[in-house]
C-alpha positions as CSV (number, residue, x, y, z in Angstrom):
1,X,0.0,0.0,0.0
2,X,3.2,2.4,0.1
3,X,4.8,4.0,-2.6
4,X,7.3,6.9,-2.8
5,X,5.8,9.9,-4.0
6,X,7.9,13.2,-4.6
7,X,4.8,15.6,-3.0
8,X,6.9,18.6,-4.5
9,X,6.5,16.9,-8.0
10,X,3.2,16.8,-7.7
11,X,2.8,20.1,-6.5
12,X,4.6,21.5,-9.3
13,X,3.1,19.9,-12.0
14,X,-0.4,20.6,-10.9
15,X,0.3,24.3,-10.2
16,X,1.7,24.1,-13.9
17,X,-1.7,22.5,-15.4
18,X,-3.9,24.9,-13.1
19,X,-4.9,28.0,-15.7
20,X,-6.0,25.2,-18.1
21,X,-7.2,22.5,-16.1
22,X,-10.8,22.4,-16.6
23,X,-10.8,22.4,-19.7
24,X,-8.7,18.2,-19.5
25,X,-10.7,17.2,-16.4
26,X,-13.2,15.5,-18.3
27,X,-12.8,12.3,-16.3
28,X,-12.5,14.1,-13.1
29,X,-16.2,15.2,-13.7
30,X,-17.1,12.3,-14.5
31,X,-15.8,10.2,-11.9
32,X,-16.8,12.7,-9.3
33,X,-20.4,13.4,-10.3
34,X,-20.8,9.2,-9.6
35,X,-19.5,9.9,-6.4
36,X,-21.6,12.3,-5.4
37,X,-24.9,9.9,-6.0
38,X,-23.1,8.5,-3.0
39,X,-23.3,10.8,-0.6
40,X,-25.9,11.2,2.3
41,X,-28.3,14.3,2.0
42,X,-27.7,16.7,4.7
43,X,-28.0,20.4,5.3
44,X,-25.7,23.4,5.9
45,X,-22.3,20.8,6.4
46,X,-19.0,21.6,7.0
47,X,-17.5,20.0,3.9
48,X,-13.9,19.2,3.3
49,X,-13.0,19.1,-0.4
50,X,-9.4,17.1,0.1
51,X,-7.6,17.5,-3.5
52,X,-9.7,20.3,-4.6
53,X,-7.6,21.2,-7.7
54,X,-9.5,24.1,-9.4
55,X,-12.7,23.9,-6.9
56,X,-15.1,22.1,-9.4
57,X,-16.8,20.0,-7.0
58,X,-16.1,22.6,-3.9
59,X,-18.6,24.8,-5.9
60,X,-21.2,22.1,-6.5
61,X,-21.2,21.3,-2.4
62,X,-20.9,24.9,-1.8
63,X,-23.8,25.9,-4.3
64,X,-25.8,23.1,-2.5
65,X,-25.8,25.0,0.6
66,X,-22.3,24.0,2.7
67,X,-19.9,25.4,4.5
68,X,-16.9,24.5,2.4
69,X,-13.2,24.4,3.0
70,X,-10.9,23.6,0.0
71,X,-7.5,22.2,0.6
72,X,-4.8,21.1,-1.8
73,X,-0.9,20.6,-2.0
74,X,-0.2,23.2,-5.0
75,X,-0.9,27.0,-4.2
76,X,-1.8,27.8,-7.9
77,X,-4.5,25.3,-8.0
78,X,-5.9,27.0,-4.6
79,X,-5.2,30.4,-5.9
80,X,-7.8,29.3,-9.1
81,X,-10.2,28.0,-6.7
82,X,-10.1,31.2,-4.4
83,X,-10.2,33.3,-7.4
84,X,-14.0,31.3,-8.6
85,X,-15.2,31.8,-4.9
86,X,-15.9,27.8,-4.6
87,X,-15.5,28.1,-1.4
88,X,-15.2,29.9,2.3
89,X,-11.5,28.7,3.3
90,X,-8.4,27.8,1.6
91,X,-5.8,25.6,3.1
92,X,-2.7,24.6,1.7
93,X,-2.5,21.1,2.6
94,X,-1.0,17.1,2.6
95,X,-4.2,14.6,3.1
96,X,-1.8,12.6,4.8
97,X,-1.7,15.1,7.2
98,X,-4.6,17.2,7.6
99,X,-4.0,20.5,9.7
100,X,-7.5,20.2,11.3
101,X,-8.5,19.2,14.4
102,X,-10.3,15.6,15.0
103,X,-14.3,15.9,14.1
104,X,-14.5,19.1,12.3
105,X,-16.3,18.4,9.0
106,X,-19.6,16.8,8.5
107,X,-18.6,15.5,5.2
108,X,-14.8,14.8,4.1
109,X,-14.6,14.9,0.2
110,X,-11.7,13.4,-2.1
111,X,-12.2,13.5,-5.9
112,X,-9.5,11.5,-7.4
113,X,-6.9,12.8,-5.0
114,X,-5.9,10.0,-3.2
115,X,-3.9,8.4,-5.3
116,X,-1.4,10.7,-4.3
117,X,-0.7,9.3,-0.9
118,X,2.5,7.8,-0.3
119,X,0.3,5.5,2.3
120,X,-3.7,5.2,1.1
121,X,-4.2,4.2,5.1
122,X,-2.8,7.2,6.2
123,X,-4.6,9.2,3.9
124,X,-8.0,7.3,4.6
125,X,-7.2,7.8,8.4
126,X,-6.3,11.2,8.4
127,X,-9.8,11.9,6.4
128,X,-11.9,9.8,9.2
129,X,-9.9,11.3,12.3
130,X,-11.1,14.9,10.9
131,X,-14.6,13.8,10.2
132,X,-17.6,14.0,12.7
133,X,-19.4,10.8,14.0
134,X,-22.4,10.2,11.9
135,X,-20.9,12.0,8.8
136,X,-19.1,10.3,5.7
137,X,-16.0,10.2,3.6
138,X,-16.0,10.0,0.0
139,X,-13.5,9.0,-2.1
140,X,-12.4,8.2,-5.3
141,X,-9.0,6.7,-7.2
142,X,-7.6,4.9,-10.0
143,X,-7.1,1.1,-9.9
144,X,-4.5,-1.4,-11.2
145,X,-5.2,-2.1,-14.9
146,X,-6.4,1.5,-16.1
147,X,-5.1,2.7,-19.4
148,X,-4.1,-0.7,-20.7
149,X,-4.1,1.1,-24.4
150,X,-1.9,3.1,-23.5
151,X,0.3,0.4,-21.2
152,X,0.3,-1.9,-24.3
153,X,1.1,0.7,-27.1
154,X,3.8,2.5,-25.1
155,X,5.7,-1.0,-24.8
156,X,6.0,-1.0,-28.9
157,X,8.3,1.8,-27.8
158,X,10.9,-0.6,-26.0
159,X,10.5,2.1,-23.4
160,X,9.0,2.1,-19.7
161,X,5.4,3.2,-19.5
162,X,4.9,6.4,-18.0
163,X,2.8,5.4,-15.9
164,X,2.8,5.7,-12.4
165,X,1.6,2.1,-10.7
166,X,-1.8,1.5,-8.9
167,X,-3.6,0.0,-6.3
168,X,-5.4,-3.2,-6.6
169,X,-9.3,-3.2,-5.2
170,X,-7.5,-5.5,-2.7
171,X,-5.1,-3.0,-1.6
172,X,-7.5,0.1,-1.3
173,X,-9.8,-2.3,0.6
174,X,-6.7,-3.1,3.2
175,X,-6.3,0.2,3.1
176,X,-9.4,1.2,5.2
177,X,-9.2,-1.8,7.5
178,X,-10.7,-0.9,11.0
179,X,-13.2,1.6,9.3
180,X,-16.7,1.3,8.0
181,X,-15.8,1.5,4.5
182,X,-17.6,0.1,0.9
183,X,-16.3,0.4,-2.2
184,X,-17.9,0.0,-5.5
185,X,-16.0,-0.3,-8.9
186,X,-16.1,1.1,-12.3
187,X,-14.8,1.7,-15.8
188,X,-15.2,4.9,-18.0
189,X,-13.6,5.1,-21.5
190,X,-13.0,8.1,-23.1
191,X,-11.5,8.6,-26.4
192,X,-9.3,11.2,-28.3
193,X,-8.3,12.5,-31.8
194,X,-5.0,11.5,-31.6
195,X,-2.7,9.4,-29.2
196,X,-0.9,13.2,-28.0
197,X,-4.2,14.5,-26.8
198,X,-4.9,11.6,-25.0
199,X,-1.7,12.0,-23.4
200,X,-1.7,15.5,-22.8
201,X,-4.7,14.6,-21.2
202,X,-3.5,12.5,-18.2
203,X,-1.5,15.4,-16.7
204,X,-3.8,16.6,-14.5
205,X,-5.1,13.1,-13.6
206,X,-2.6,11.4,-11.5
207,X,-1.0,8.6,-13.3
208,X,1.9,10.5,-15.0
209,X,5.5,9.5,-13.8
210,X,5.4,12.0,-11.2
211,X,6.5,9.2,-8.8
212,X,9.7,9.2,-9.7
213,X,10.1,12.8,-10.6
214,X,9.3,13.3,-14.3
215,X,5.9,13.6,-16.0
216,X,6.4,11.9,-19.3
217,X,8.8,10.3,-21.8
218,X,10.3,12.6,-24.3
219,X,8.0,12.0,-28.2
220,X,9.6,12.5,-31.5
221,X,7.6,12.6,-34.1
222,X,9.0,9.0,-35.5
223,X,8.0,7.4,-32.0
224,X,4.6,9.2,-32.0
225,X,3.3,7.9,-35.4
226,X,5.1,4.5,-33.6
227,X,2.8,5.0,-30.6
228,X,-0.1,5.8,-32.7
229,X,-0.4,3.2,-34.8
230,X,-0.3,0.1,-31.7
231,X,-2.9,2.4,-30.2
232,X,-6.4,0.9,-29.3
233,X,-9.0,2.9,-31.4
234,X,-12.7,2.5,-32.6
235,X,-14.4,5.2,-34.4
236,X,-14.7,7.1,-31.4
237,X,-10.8,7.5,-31.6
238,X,-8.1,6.9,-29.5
239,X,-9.4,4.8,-26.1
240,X,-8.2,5.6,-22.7
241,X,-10.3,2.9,-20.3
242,X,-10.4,4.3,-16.8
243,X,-10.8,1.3,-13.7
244,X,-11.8,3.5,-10.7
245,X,-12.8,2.9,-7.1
246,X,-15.9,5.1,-5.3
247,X,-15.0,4.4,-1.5
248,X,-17.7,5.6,1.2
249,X,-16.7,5.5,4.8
250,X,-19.6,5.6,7.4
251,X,-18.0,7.5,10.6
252,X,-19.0,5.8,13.4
């Protein structure tokens, strides 16, 4: 369930994607709008939106009547979200170690985030030690086996895939052992024009090679019309198939 992650990395690189990020987080919406049909009605919450990037979802729990605080590791994405008014408070912030104090949000709120946690059970604890008896934790990530069109077309490359590596259902269920947690398990495809969009697509998504410190594997044009060709497609276009996990943890 560990893996090393280089937080500055990530920090950078998302602070880098965050003028143009809503306009690649198609899966992002996606994913969290099936998350939300999860949640528990409530009124006027405290909300923690853990990962909030650009505020997307901050604004829907927000516009529904919460109290929302946004928190996030990069500084630019929290400087777009303050700048939309998504929400009332901005922290600058490590899910593995939230600077709140125990019980403090009715509803704790992680929208393809967690798969930046260098230990998913410390990130998973850290979200129910903050959150209220009675009140939930939501969360969504990627699992083992997403993007095998682009796993199996990078390898015609004879190069590593850039890829950063995933959790099995297994693992994310260990992951929340001793809490109150379901999970429930999913697979979106979306498709592209070309193989380069649907690259350029995954940088705000998580599974670049931020792990170890780079985001992608330098493209020629030779090796792109390489990578293109070995490249799942139907007549959508270029496939990208997405295996995600929607955990709910009941605080008890």
């Amino acid at each position: 369930m560990q893996q090393a992650v280089d937080k500055q990395a990530v920090a950078v690189a998302f602070g880098r994607a965050a003028p143009g990020y809503n306009q690649h987080a198609e899966l992002q919406r996606l994913c969290g709008e099936r998350l939300m049909a999860l949640a528990r009605h409530g009124r006027g919450m405290q909300v923690l939106d853990a990962g909030c990037g650009t505020g997307w979802f901050s604004q829907r729990w927000q516009q529904n009547g919460h109290r929302v605080t946004a928190l996030d590791l990069s500084e630019e994405m929290l400087r777009q979200a303050e700048l939309s008014a998504v929400a009332s408070d901005y922290r600058l912030g490590d899910i593995e170690a939230l600077p709140f104090a125990d019980a403090s949000f009715d509803r704790c709120w992680s929208n393809l985030a967690v798969q930046w946690c260098s230990d998913l059970h410390q990130g998973l604890s850290e979200l129910h030690r903050v959150t209220r008896p009675g009140g939930q934790v939501l969360f969504s990530t990627l699992e083992a086996g997403s993007l095998h069109e682009m796993a199996s077309a990078w390898k015609t490359l004879g190069a590593g895939v850039p890829l950063n590596p995933q959790l099995t259902a297994g693992e994310v269920a260990q992951a929340g052992t001793g809490m109150n947690m379901q999970l429930h398990r999913l697979t979106l495809t979306l498709a592209y024009p070309d193989a380069l969009s649907a690259i350029r697509s995954l940088k705000g998504t998580g599974v670049t090679h931020l792990h170890r410190g780079r985001e992608s594997t330098f493209l020629n044009r030779e090796r792109r019309q390489q990578l293109e060709q070995a490249w799942s497609r139907d007549e959508r276009g270029y496939l990208l198939s997405w295996k995600l996990i929607l955990g709910v943890i009941e605080r008890e």
